[in-house]
N, C-alpha and C positions, 0 to 999 in steps of 0.2 A: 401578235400578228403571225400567221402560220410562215415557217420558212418552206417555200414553195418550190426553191431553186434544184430541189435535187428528184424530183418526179416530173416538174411543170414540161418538159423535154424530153421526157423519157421516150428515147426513140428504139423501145425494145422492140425484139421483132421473137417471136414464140412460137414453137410448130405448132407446124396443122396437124389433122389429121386425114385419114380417107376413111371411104366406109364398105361395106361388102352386102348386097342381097338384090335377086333376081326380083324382076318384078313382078313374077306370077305368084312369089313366094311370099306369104306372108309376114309380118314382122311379129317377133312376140316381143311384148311390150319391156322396153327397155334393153334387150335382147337380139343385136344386130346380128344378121347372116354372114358366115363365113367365104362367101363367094368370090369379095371382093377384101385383100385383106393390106393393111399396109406393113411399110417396111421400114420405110426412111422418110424422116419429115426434115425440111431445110427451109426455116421458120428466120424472120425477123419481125420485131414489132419497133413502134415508135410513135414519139407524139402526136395525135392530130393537133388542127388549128384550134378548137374548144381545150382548154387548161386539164380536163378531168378525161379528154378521148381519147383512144391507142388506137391509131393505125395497125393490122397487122398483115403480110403475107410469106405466103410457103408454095414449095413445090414437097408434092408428096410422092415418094416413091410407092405405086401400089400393085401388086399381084393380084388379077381376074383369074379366080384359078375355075370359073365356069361361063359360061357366054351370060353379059346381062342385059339388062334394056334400059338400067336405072343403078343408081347408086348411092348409096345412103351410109350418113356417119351423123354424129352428135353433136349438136350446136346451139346455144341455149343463149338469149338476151345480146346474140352478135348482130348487125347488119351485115350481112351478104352482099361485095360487089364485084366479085370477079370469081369467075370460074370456069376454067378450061381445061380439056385435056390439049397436051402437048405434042404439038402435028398433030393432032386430030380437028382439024378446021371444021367448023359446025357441028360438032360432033355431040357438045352439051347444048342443049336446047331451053331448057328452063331449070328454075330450081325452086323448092318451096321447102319451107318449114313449121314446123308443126310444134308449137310451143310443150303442147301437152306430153305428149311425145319424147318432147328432145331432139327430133329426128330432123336433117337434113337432108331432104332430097336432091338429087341430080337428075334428071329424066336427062335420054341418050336419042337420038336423032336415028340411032336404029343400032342393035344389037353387038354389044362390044365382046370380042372374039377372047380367049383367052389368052395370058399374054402378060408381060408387063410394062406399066405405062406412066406416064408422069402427070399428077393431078396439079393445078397450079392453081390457087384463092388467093382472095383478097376479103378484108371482113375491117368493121370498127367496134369499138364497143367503150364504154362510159365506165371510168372508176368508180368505185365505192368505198365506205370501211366495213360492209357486211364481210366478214374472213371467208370467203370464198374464189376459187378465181386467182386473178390477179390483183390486188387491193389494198387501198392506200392505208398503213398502220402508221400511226401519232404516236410520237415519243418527246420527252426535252432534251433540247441540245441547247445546254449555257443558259440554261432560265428561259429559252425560246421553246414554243411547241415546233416540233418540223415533223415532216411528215417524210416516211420512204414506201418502199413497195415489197411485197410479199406475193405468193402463193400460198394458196392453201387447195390441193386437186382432190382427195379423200373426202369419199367415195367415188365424186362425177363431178368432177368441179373443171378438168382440165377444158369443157364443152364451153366455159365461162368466158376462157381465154381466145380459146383456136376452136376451128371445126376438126373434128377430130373421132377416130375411132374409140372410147371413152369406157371401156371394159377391157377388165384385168385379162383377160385371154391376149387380146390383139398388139403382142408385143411388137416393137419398134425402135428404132434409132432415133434420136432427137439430134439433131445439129442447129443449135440457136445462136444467131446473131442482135445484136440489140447496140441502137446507138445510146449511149447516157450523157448529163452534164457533166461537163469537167473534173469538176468537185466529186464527184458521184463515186458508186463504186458498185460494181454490177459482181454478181457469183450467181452460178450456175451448177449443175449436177458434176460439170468437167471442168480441166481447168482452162484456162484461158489460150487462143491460140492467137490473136491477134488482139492488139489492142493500141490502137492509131486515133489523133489527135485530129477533126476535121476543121474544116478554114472558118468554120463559124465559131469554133473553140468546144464544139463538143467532141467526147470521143466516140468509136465505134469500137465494139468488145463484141467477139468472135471465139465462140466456145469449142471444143472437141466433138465429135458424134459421143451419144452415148455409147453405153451398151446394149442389146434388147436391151426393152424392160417397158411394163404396162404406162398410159399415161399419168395416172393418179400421182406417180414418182417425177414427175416434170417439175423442178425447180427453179426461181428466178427472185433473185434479190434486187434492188438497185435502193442506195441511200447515202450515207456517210457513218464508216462505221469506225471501230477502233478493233486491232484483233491483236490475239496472240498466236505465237506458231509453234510448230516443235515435230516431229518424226519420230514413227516408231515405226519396225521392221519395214521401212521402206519405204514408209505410207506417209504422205506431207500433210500437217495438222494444222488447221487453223480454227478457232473462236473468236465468232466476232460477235463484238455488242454495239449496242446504239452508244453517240458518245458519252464520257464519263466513268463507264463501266464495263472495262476493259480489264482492271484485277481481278473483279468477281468473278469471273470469268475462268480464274486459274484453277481453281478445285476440280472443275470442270473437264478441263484438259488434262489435268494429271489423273484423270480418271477414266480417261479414255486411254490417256497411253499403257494402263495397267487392263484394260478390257478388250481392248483390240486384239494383242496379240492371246491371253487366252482364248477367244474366239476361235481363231484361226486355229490355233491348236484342236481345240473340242471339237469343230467341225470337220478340222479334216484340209480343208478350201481355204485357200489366203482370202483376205478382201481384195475384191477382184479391181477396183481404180486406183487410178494413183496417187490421190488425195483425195481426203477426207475433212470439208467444213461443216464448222456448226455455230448457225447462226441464230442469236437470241433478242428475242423484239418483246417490247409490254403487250404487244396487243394479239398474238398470236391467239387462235380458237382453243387450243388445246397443250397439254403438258409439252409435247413433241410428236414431230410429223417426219415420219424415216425418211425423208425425200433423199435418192441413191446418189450419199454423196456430197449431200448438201441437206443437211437434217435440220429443220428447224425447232425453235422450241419456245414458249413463253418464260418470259425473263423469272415468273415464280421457281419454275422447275431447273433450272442451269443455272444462277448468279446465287454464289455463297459469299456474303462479305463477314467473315472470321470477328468483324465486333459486332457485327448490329443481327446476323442470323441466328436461327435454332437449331437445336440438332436434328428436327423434323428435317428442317429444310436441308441440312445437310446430307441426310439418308434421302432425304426425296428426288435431289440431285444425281448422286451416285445412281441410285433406283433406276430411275426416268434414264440418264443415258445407258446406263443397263439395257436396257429395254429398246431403245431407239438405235443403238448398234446392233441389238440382236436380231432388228429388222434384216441388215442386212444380208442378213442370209434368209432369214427366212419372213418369205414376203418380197425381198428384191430382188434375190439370184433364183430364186424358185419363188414364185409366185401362186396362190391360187387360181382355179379357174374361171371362179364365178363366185362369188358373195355370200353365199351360203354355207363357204366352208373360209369364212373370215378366218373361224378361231385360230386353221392353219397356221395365220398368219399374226393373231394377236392372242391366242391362248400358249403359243408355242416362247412367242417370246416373254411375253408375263413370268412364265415357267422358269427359261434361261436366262432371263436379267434379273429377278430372284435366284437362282439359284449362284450365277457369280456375283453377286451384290451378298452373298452369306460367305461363298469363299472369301472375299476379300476383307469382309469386316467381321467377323467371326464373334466379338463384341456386341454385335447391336441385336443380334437373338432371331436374325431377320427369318427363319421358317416359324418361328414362335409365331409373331408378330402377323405373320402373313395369314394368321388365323382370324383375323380380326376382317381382313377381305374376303376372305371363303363363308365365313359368318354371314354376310350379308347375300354373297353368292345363293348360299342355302336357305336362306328367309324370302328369297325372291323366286328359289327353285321350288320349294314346296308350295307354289299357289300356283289358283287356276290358270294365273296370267301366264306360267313361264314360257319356256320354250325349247325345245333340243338346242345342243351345243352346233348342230350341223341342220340351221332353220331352211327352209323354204325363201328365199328373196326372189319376188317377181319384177322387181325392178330397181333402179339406182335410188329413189328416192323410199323404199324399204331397205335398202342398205343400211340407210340411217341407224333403223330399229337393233340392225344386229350389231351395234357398237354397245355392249352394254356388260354386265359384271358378270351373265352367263357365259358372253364368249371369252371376255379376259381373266378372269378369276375361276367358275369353271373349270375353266378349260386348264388354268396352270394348276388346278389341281389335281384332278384327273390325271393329266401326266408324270405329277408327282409321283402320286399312286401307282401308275401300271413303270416307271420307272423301278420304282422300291421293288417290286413283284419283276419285272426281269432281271433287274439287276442293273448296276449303273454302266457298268463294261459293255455290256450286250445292247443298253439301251442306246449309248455313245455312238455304236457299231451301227446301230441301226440309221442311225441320223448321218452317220458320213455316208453311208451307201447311197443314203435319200438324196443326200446334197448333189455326189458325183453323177448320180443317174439322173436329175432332175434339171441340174444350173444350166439358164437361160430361160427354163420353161416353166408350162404350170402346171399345179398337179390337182388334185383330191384326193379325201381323205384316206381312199383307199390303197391311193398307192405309197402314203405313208404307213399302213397297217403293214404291208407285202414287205416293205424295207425292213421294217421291225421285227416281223414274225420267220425272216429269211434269218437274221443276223441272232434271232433270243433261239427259234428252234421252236416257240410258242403259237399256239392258234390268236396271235394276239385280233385277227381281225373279230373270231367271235367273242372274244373278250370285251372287245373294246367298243362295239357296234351299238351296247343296248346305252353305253355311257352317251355316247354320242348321237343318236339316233332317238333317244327317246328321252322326254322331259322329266323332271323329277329325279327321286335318286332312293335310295331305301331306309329302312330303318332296321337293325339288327334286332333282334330283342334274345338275349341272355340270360340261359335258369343254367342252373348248377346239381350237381346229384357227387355225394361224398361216399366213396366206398375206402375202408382200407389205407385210409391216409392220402387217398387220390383225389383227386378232383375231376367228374366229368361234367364236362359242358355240352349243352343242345345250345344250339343256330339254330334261329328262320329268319326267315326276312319277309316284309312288308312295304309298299311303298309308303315315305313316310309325307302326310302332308298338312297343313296349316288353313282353317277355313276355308276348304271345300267340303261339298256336299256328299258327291260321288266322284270322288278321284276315280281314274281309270287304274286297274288292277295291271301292275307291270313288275317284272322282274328283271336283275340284276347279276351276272357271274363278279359275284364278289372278293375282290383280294381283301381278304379278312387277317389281321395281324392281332397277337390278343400273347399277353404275359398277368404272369404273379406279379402281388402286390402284397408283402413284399417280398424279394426272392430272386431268381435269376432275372436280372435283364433284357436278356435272348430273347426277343421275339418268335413266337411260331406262328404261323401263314398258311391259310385252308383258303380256296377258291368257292367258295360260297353261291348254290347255285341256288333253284328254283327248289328242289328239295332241301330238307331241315338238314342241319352238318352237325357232326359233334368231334371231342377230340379229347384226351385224356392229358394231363397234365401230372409232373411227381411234384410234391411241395407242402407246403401248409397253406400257403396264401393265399387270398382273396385274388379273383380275376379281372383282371382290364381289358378289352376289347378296344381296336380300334389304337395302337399304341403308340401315343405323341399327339394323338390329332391326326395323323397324315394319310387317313382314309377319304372320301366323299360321303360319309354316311352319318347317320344317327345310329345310338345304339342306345338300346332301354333293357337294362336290368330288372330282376324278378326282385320283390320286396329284400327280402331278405342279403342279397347279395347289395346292391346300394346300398342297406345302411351299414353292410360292412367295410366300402370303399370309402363313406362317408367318415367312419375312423380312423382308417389311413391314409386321408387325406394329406397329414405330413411328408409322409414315408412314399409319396407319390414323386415320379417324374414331376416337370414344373408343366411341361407338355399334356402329362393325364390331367392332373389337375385342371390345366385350361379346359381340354378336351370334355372333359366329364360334366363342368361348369358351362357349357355353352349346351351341350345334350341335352343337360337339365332344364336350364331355361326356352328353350327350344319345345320340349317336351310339354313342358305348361301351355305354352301357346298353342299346341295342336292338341290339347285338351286329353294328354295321354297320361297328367300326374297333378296332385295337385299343388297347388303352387307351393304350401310347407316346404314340398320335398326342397325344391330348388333356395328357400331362406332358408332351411337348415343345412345345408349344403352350403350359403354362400356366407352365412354367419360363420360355420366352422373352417373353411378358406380365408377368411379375415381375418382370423384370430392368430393363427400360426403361417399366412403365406407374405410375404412382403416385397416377392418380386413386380415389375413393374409390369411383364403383361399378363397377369393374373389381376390388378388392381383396377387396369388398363380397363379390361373386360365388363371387372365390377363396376365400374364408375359409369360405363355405357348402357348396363342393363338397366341401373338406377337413376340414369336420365333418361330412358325411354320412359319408366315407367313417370319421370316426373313431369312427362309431359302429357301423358293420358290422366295427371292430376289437375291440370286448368280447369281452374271452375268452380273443383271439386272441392267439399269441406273439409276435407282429408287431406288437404296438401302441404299445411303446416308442418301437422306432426309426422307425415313423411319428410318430410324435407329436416327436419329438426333430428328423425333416428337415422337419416342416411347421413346426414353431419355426421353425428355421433362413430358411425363407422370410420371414418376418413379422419377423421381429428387425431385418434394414434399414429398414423400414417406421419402425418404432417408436423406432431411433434417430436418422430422421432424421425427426422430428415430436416428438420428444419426450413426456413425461409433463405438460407443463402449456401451455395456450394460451398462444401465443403473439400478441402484436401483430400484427391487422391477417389475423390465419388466418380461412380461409372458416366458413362453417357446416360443409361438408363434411369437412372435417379433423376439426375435433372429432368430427365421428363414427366416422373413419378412425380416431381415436385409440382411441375407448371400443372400437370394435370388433376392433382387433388387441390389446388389453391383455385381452379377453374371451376372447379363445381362447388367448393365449399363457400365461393364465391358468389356464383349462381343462385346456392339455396339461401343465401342473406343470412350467411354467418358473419356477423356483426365483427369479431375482430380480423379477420381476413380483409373485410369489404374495407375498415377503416387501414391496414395494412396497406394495401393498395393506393391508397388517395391517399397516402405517406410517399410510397415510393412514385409513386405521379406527378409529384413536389416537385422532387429529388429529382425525376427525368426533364422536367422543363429547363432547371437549371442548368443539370450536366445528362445529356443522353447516355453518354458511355455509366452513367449510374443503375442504368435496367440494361441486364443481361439480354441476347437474342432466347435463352430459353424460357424468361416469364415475362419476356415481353406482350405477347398475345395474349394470358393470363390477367395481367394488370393493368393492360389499356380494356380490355373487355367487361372486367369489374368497375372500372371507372366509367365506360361508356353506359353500361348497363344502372348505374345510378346516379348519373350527372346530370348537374343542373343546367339551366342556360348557358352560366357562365362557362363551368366544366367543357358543356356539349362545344360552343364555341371554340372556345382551346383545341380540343380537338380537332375540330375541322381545319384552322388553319392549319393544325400540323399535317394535319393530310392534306393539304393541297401544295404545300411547302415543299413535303418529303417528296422525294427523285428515286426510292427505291421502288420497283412495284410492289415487291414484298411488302415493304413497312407502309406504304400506300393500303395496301389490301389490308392490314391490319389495322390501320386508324381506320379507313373508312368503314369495317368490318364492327368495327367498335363502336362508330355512332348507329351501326341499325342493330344493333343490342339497347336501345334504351326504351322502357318499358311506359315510356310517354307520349301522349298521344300527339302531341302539340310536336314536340320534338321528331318524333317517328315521319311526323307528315314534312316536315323541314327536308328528312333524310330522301325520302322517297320523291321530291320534287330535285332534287340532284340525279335523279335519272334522268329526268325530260331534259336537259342541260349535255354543254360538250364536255361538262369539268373533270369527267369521265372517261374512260374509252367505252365505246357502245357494250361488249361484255361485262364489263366490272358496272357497269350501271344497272344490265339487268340483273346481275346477281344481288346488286345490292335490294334489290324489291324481295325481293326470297327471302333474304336474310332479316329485314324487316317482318315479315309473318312469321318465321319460324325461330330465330333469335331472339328479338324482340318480342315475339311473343303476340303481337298483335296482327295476326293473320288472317282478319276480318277488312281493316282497314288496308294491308297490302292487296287485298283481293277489292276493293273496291275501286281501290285507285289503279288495280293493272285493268279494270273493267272502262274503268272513265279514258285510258289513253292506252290501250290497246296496240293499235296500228301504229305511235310511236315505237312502244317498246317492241314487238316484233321485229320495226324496222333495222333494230340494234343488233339482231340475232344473226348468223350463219348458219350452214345447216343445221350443223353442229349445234343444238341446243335450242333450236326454236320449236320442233315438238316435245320440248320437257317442259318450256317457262312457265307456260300456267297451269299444267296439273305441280308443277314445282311449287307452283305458288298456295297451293292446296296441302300440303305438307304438314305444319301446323294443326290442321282440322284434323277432330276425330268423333266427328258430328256424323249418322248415318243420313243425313238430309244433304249435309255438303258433297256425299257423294251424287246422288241423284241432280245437284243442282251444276255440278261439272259437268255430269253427263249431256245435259241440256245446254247448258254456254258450250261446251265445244262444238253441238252437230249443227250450230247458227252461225257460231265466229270464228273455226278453227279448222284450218285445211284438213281434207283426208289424211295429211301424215299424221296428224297426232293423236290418231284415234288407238293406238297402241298405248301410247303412253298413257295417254286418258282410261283406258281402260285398270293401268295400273295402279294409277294414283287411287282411282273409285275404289277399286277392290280395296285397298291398305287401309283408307279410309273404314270401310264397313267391317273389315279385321276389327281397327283397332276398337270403335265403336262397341263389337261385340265383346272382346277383350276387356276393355274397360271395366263393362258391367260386371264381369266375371269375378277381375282380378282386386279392382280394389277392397270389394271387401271382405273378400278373405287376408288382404293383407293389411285390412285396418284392424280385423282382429288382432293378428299377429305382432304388430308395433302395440298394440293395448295391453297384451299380455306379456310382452316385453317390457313394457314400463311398468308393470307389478313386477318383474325379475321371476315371472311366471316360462316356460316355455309352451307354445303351442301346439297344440295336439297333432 
């Protein structure tokens, strides 16, 4: 029975907003007029008489800063029942809404003068668990489900709650008051200024104004939590969890009080409130949601329990609130000013919560590693699909599109890059000037160029323009010419790109970084422009371009020069080695080498490299390709030599930690025991269904780092009874983590009978609505049967949509297409989306098709040149 007691009452009360534009003047769509702008919103919400209604009203402080006849702000799925201006008697005359829109009107009984004046609403509106809004999230408390309340405002959601002005330009005060049950426990962006016990036994909790700051940042908790506290330079610290999981919670905290204060330091700017919570729910949409103040986040990403976690998950934690502190500067004290220049606000912190998540753990290789996100960055930027880092958004609900791996990965590379090239001092500089000339307000990208280019001395705005401005990215390509013991090198560039037809011809001012191999380490740096560059070198060495990875580019060497890097591949950085290893494979896909080059290349990295993201890499390339092998005759004996690579790996690191072994190893471990697992390596697979014994007995007998390894090999071959097992444990387990992983593990199972078990556990609550859609994905693309998840999200559609938030309802069914590498299944998405699938996902859909007819064509290409090549390797032949 759900515990109903701590939302059934919830007598929150949430600002409003106001809105700004003349009536002669048109609206552009999603795009409110400046005319009318607000200032201060003085918001309460609270129960209606239906269990699932919130009563809400506000007076909004607003400034007419031009006469208007009408007034218009954002309001989306509220009922509208009061609206007035304050002493202005008759003055609103009607109001309409326009769903499509989003738009709120006010019509004005005649022409309001400029001035400033007090808007006063009243509205209701119906809970949900779509994560939008305000809405109701399901967790267990003591073997009970109960349920509390959330926000989630990112992109335009705060319109869900309040009417409200509902773009990041139209900064404001929030002052919220909210009545809760007793029991309850309500947090907000501020801390608390009253908080009184009413004669019916509920209380009333009365928050701080905020500071500016756009709506999307509007925070509102109410439930029963458990928290811990703590301070750092000044700042009061709390993390709260649903009950239970309240220790989890501590890595958390002691990783903020180690990030906050560098923050502050690096920026320049203290964090400007006076406490700082962070509150973590299972059902959240996403890793973390910067709300100023009050940062929320899914229980995957913040709860580290030190017996039953991974070391992923412990780097994903650090990582994530990395990332969601660095919001607060940028993105909440400086805000962008419109949607288009997201990255601002999430390529900036990608960048800085990587970069102190490597200060602090210096151990986990974390710029190594972060190549493995730019990777995919780069496979999505070289097609026709992508998009500039600084897109085009015509409205709140194309917002959506620009939440994707161009603006956050992108974009923290790119800064990576033009950081290395000014320098870190200069680049520092540049960013505290930005801060102090900016906080409170919002900016574009330009006027973070002017800050940077004030403090380095640099043109960095024309440096930096074509990065941001234009899609795609280049390709270096490297000859060599030997005089006198010298080495000169010729540069050009080309844009580099991956099944298109007629890419558009674009150029790039390139920070070009390039050393011997082997030889001084020193890096030299030429800006690489639209003309060929060259540069002379003293040495003997072979050349490396691009030095560590830590450029945006491809770089393709002349014959003769790769196969000399190919032999000192040992004597390489671990950095080049990755870098050169991902060019290469890259290079084959857009049809620039053939594919030998990249198996002899990644034969001789196997043989002599044993670091974990070099292996990391390997194992990813060779499960891509092992999935362009369904179907295919060839998949055996692929799968049988790519064993054969990974089995040295695995016997010399063995199946259980060893004394004194890195963090890295243990990952090495779970991840080569994952795919050798995968290809039905017989003594692995029965390894597993050993130690799956040994976990029903004693759990503490499977480590958190091969836990997700051994429940996944066991899922992936289990019988009824197995599959069974399993499930109970996942409906058992109270972690979300180890939840996601059982339930993760019964849609790896490669049976049809069983597959349709799992995927009828979506249409069900046993789930939280996210984790149920994901599991339909995971089913086609895991599992492997991606015909029958695609059938069955056709048969109930409009259920699982219903499960979704913004956040992720225009990916699930081109998601669900993932698996395919069929060029019919593209054409056959195209057609189910322009019948069943709103205007937002015609982006997505457009992506999914393209990757589809990639891989399709790929396929064809690729396997059989590399069924040659395993032929000729099993004679102990090599291929030509």
């Amino acid at each position: 029975m759900l515990m109903l007691r701590c939302w059934l009452v919830v007598s929150l009360f949430l600002g409003c907003c106001t809105a700004r534009l003349r009536a002669a003047e048109p609206v552009p769509a999603g795009q409110l007029p400046r005319s009318v702008v607000p200032k201060h919103y003085a918001i309460r919400l609270e129960a209606g008489p239906d269990a699932k209604q919130v009563l809400g009203t506000q007076t909004v402080t607003i400034e007419v800063r031009e006469a208007v006849s009408e007034i218009q702000l954002n309001a989306l799925d509220l009922t509208i029942t009061k609206a007035e201006l304050r002493g202005q008697v008759d003055a609103l005359t009607q109001w309409t809404m326009d769903p499509k829109t989003q738009v709120l009107t006010l019509q004005l009984s005649k022409p309001l003068p400029t001035g400033t004046y007090e808007l006063e609403l009243a509205w209701s509106f119906i809970l949900n668990e779509r994560a939008q809004g305000l809405f109701m999230a399901r967790h267990d408390a003591s073997g009970t489900e109960a349920i509390s309340l959330a926000t989630q405002m990112e992109p335009a959601d705060a319109r869900r709650m309040l009417p409200c002005w509902d773009e990041p330009r139209f900064r404001a005060a929030y002052q919220l008051t909210v009545t809760i049950p007793g029991k309850c426990q309500a947090v907000s962006n501020m801390p608390e200024t009253k908080n009184s016990v009413l004669p019916d036994g509920r209380r009333e909790v009365a928050f701080a104004a905020t500071p500016s700051m756009p709506s999307y940042l509007l925070a509102l908790f109410i439930g029963e939590y458990e928290e811990l506290t703590g301070e750092v330079d000044g700042i009061k610290l709390r993390a709260l969890t649903t009950p239970g999981k309240r220790e989890q919670a501590r890595y958390a905290l002691e990783a903020t009080k180690l990030l906050l204060p560098w923050f502050n330091e690096y920026f320049g700017v203290k964090y400007p409130l006076p406490k700082l919570d962070q509150i973590s729910i299972p059902g959240a949409p996403a890793a973390g949601m910067e709300n100023w103040g009050a940062i929320l986040y899914n229980d995957t990403a913040f709860l580290y329990d030190p017996a039953a976690s991974s070391q992923w998950t412990k780097e994903g934690v650090f990582g994530v609130v990395a990332h969601e502190l660095a919001h607060q500067w940028f993105g909440n004290l400086v805000t962008m000013t419109w949607w288009d220049d997201l990255w601002l606000n999430e390529g900036f912190a990608s960048w800085i919560g990587t970069k102190a998540t490597a200060h602090f753990n210096p151990s986990w290789e974390v710029w190594l590693r972060a190549a493995g996100d730019k990777e995919w960055a780069m496979w999505l930027d070289a097609r026709a699909t992508t998009h500039p880092i600084q897109q085009p958004v015509k409205d709140a609900a194309g917002a959506l599109d620009a939440f994707d791996s161009i603006t956050y990965s992108k974009g923290q590379s790119f800064l990576r890059m033009l950081e290395q090239y000014l320098g870190e001092a200069k680049f520092r500089d540049g960013l505290r000037g930005y801060m102090r000339q900016h906080a409170y307000g919002n900016t574009t990208t330009v006027d973070l160029w002017n800050a940077l280019g004030t403090a380095s001395g640099q043109p960095v705005a024309e440096i930096a323009s074509g990065w941001t401005r234009q899609p795609g990215f280049p390709l270096v390509k490297v000859a060599t010419v030997r005089e006198g013991g010298r080495t000169g090198l010729a540069f050009a560039q080309e844009r580099f790109a991956i099944h298109q037809k007629s890419p558009e011809a674009l150029t790039w001012k390139i920070p070009l970084s390039f050393s011997e191999v082997p030889g001084s380490t020193d890096a030299r740096a030429l800006l690489l422009g639209a003309m060929p560059g060259a540069a002379l070198l003293t040495g003997v060495g072979a050349v490396k371009a691009n030095v560590a990875g830590s450029g945006y580019y491809r770089v393709q060497y002349e014959a003769a020069l790769f196969g000399e890097l190919v032999k000192l591949v040992p004597e390489m950085t671990a950095g080049d080695r990755l870098n050169l290893l991902h060019d290469t494979w890259a290079l084959v896909q857009a049809e620039k080498v053939p594919a030998r080059d990249w198996l002899g290349l990644m034969q001789r990295v196997a043989e002599t490299d044993t670091t974990y993201v070099t292996w990391d890499a390997i194992v990813d390339q060779l499960g891509f390709i092992d999935e362009l092998q369904r179907g295919q005759p060839g998949r055996r004996a692929f799968r049988d030599w790519a064993a054969a690579l990974l089995i040295p790996q695995l016997d010399r690191i063995g199946c259980d930690p060893k004394a004194g072994e890195t963090e890295l190893t243990a990952l090495l471990r779970s991840t080569v025991i994952s795919a050798l697992g995968r290809w039905g390596h017989a003594p692995v697979i029965a390894e597993a269904r050993a130690r799956f014994a040994r976990f029903q007995e004693s759990p503490t007998s499977l480590n958190g780092d091969m836990r997700r390894a051994v429940l996944g090999i066991v899922g992936q071959n289990a019988d009824a009874a197995t599959y069974a097992t399993l499930h109970r444990l996942a409906k058992e387990e109270s972690s979300t983590e180890q939840k996601r992983i059982l339930y993760g593990a019964l849609a790896q199972s490669g049976s049809t009978e069983l597959a349709q078990q799992t995927l009828a556990l979506a249409l069900t609550d046993e789930l939280l609505p996210r984790e149920a859609t994901r599991l339909v994905q995971k089913v086609g693309e895991d599992g492997e049967l991606s015909d029958l998840a695609w059938r069955f999200t056709q048969a109930n559609l409009e259920v699982l949509l219903a499960k979704l938030p913004s956040f992720g309802a225009s990916d699930f069914v081109p998601g669900v297409f993932r698996g395919f590498s069929e060029e019919a299944r593209a054409a056959e998405l195209e057609a189910f989306s322009k019948s069943h699938l709103p205007p937002q996902a015609k982006y997505a859909v457009e992506k999914a098709a393209d990757n589809i007819r990639f891989k399709a064509a790929f396929k064809a290409r690729l396997l059989p040149e590399l069924a040659e090549w395993i032929a000729q390797q099993s004679k102990g032949t090599t291929a030509p």
